[in-house]
Structure formats: C-alpha cells, structure tokens
C-alpha positions, 0 to 999 in steps of 0.5 A: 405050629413051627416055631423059629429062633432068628436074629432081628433089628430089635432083638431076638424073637424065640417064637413066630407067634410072638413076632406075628402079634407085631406090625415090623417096621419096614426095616426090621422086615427088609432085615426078615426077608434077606436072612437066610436062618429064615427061608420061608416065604411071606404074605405082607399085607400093606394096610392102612388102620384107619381104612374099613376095607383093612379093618373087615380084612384083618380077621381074615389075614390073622385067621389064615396066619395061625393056622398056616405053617409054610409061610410067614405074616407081617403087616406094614402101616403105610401110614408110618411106613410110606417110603416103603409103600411108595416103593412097593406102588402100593395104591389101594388098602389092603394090598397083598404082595407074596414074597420069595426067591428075593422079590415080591408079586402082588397077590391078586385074587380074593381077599376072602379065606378060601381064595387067600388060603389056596394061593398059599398052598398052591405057592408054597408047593414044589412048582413042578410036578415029576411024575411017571407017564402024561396020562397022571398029569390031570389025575395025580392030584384030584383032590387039590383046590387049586388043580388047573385045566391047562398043563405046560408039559416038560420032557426033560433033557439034564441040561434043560430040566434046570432051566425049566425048574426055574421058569415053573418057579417063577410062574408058579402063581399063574392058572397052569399046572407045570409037569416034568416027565422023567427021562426014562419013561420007556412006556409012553408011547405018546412021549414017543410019538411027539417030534422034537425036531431033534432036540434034547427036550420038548415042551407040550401044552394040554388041556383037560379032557381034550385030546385033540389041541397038543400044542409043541413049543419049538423054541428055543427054550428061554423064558419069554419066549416061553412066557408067550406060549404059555399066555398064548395057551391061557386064551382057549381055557375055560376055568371053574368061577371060585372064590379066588378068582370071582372079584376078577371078572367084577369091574371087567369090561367084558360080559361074562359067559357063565356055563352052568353044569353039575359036574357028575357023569362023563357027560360033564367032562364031554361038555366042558370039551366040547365048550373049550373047543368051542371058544378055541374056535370062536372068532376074534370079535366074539372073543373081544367082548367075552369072557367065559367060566364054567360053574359048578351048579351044586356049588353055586346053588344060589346063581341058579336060583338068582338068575331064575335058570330053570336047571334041569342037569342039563348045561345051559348059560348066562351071560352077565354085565356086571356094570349096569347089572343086567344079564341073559338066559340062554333060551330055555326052549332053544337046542344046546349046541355051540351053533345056537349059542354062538348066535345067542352071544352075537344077539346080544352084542347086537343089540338083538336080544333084551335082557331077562332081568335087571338086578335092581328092578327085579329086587330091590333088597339085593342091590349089588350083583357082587354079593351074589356071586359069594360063596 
C-alpha cells in the first residue's frame, strides 16, 4: 500500500486510505486532480446511493481500491453534486470516467472486477512498448490479460518518436497495442524490407499470426489522420469474448458471431488466421450486420453447454441475437470452411435458416441470455 501526504480543501490528509473512506466534494476533487504533489491518475466512480445498480457496484470499486496501487479512487454523489455531474454528462449510474494528462474518458467496459481491473493495469502501463526486433511484438508479454491481436508499429525517427509517444498516450484505452522499434535495429530484415517512401519514419499495422495483411500508413504523421488508420485497421480484427468487453455486444443491433475453439495447438493460431482473413474479406453487407469474437471453449465452459454445441476441439460457431434471445448453431453435419459459413450467415439474414433454440422456451429457469455470458 502507498500511502501520500498532499495538501487539500479540507485540510491534510497523511494517508490515502484515509482520504478513500471520504466521498470529496467536486471542488476538494478539481483541487486533487490539478495538484501536481499527486500525479497518479484516478478511476471516479459517479453515483447515485439511493440507485441499486450503484449500491451492487460499490463493492467492487472498494475491493479493486485497496488492492491497486497505481492509481487513486473517489466517488462523487451526484445527488449533491449535480453541476459537476452535469458538466461530466453523466446519464446513467454508476458511470466511471478514468482521469489523467488533465482530462477524463469514460470508462466503458464491465463494471465486474476482472474487467475494471485490467483497464486499469493496462492504462497505468507505459503506452509504448520499445522492444528490439518486430518478431517480440506479439511474445513480449504473453502472460498480460489485456494483450491485443492488433499492433500500430513505430519505426522511429528522433523527431518523430515524441510525437508517436504522445498519440499511443492518448489511445492507450483503445483494443490495440502501440510498439516503437529502436532505431538501431540492424538485424530486422523486415524493418529493412519496408519502403518508407524516403521518410524518416514508418508506421505498420500487424496482426497476429497473420503475416500477409502489413498494412503502412503514408501519411504525414498527425494525430487524425493517424487516428483513421488505426479505426480503420480495428475493423479486420477478431477479438477474444472476455468479461471486459461482453456487456459490449449485449444491447448491439448487430448479431454476434461466436467462433468456439480450444486455444491449445497450432491449429489454434491457423484458424483464428484463417478466420480473420475471413472477415477482412467479407463483404460489406455481411459486415453490416455482424459482428464477430472468438471464445475460448475452456474458459466459457458453460456457453457450449447452454447452447447445446456439440464440441469435439474442433472450431465451430454460434451466432446469437441478444434482443429476442434467439441463436444458431453452425451444422454439425456440415465441412468447416469459410465458404460454408459464409453461406451459413447469409441463410440466416435471409430468413432461410430457424433458429435451433430460443432461450426462453427452452429454459424457462434462465430467463436472461446475459447471465450466461458470465464468467
């Protein structure tokens, strides 16, 4: 536990625990986050106490508080404090806004303690990760939770790095990984093979374990134009269904396409390449209406059982409609391949396909597809 001696509006503090038992007042918290005795950055949780939502999420926020260092905690009543809720747009309790370099972003993942815990770790780490050689991108840091399967890789230039620094800084929250490549690295021949089309720098998107979709940004380098290769870039990715970002796909208008796999073998890393081809390829009005993850069947146990699947380690897919709680299994006597599923996607948008199993009818003592996606 690190404890801090800072000046505030009511006096001095000599321990943060002290100071975490207290809900500040918006002003003792503007006068917290502008004191420059006091750099770390801060989770604010904006609450109501009368809400049950706030009272269920308090817990958590108090658990995650004691035990992580690298950042500071406050929750605001926005029963008393409602100019600075206002001005923070707050329009839903509790919300969680994450502040630091002078500003707050809204925190929008799980509010469960696995999915709040690693947004913290991941943004209270260095933004740019320098290492010697591009093969290190994706193996550097295998055992870290928040890892991403896309990488904006920097080939620095001295008058470039700061700028690049800066950007990574900014989008840190983003599901990407931000890389610098040391100047000197004389022995990537990779770096060597890129054109940079004679400037000083370059910028490369990759992708895990595929090799064949390098994508160089040729712009001039400036943060939106930057800012829309890096959107641009997200759109081919297949990310893993974790309990940070499940409540994204609950109240989406898009169906969700789930790619069950066990995650052991290289046959794993073969798939989930050939799947992300897959979808860099699909046509723009399958894209319209799905959205896709992979799922880890180990770790999602009871998604194969729920949605009777029968898993064998081999991939296979469910695609699921979280408004009416209604889903599909892919075929079980069909071939996997890309060809068969994406006819198997155009069959359901099409009408052509009924659904194996609406939730609600087929158990009645579940009555809410959400609760199964916990972890």
């Amino acid at each position: 536990m690190k404890w801090f001696s800072f000046p505030t509006a009511f006096g001095s503090i000599g321990q943060t625990a002290a100071f975490r038992s207290k809900m500040p007042s918006a002003s003792d918290l503007k006068g917290l986050l502008q004191n420059p005795m006091y750099p770390q950055p801060w989770m604010v949780a904006f609450i109501d106490p009368n809400c049950s939502h706030s009272q269920s999420f308090i817990p958590t926020f108090d658990e995650i508080e004691s035990a992580f260092n690298d950042a500071s905690f406050a929750r605001i009543d926005c029963t008393l404090e409602t100019e600075f809720c206002r001005e923070n747009n707050i329009q839903f309790y509790p919300s969680l806004k994450f502040y630091r370099d002078g500003s707050f972003r809204s925190y929008d993942g799980s509010l469960d303690h696995d999915g709040l815990l690693s947004f913290l770790e991941k943004m209270t780490k260095p933004a740019l990760q320098v290492l010697d050689h591009h093969m290190d991108i994706f193996h550097s840091d295998q055992q870290d939770n928040h890892v991403s399967d896309v990488a904006f890789v920097f080939y620095p230039s001295e008058k470039m790095t700061k700028e690049f620094e800066r950007i990574s800084r900014l989008y840190q929250h983003l599901p990407v990984s931000f890389v610098s490549l040391k100047s000197n690295t004389s022995n990537d021949e990779w770096i060597k093979s890129i054109s940079t089309q004679q400037k000083a720098y370059a910028v490369i998107r990759m992708e895990r374990d595929i090799t064949n979709h390098k994508q160089l940004f040729r712009e001039e380098l400036n943060e939106n134009k930057l800012m829309d290769f890096v959107t641009a870039g997200l759109r081919s990715t297949i990310p893993e269904l974790t309990s940070w970002n499940k409540n994204d796909y609950y109240d989406g208008h898009k169906f969700l396409v789930m790619a069950i796999m066990e995650t052991k073998g290289e046959s794993f890393g073969l798939f989930l390449s050939e799947l992300r081809n897959f979808v860099f390829k699909l046509s723009p009005s399958l894209k319209a209406h799905y959205d896709f993850v992979w799922v880890n069947s180990e770790k999602w146990s009871d998604i194969v059982e729920k949605f009777h699947i029968s898993f064998s380690g081999e991939p296979t897919f469910v695609v699921v409609e979280f408004p009416h709680e209604i889903y599909w299994n892919f075929p079980a006597d069909a071939r996997l391949d890309m060809n068969n599923v994406e006819h198997f996607l155009t069959d359901i948008l099409e009408g052509k396909l009924l659904p194996n199993y609406t939730i609600n009818e087929e158990d009645d003592n579940d009555d809410d597809l959400e609760k199964d996606f916990n972890l």
